[in-house]
C-alpha positions in Angstrom: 157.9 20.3 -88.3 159.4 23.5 -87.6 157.7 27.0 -88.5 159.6 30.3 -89.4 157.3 33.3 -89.1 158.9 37.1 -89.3 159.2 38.5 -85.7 160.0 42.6 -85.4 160.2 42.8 -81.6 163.1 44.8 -81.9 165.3 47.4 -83.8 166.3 44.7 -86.2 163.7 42.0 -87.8 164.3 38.7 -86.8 162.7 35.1 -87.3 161.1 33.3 -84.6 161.6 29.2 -85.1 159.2 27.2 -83.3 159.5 23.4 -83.5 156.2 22.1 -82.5 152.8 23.3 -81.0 153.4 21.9 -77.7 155.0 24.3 -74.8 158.2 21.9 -74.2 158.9 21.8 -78.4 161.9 23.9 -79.5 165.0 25.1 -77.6 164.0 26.3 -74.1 165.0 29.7 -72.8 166.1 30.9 -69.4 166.2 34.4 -68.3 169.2 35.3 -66.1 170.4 38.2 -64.2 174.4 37.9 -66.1 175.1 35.9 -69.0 178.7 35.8 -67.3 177.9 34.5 -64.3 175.4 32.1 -66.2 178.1 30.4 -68.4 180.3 29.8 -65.4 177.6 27.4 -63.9 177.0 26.0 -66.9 180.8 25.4 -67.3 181.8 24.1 -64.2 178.0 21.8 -64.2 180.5 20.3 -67.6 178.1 22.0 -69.9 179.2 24.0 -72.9 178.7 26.8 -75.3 177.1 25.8 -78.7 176.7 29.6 -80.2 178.1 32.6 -78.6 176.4 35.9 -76.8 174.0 36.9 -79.6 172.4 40.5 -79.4 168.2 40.5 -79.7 167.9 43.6 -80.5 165.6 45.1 -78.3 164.9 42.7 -75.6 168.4 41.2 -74.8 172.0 39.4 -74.9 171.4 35.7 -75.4 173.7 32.2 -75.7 173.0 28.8 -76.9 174.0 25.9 -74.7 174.4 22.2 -74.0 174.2 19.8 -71.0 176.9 16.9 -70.8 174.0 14.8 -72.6 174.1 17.6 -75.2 170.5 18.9 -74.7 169.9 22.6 -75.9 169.0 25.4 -73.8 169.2 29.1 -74.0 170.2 31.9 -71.5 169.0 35.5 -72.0 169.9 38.4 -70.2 167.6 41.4 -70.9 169.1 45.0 -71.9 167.5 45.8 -68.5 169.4 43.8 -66.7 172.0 46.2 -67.9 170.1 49.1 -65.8 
């Protein structure tokens, strides 16, 4: 069952999607030093892009992927990563 509750973490609200209660439900996140450099590993591991670089406003640049057995994951750079 997935929930959809208002989030306003940032400049812009958004809508935080969770998919279950426990901590492995939903589309795991992984917090990189460069998106770029991120998306290459993924890319050469045969991996792919499922939504491009997304801006969270206030917190970061972020990308949906997919392993060659098309399981999603997420990549997130924070804006101070930027710094």
């Amino acid at each position: 069952m997935w929930e959809i509750t208002p989030w306003n973490g940032g400049e812009t609200p958004c809508l935080l999607v969770t998919t279950g209660k426990e901590e492995s439900a939903g589309i795991n996140t992984i917090g990189v030093d460069s998106l770029g450099d991120a998306l290459s590993r993924v890319n050469n591991a045969v991996g792919k892009t499922v939504d491009g670089t997304n801006k969270v406003p206030g917190v970061g640049m972020q990308v949906y992927c997919a392993d060659p057995e098309e399981n999603l994951f997420g990549l997130m750079q924070s804006f101070e990563q930027n710094n």
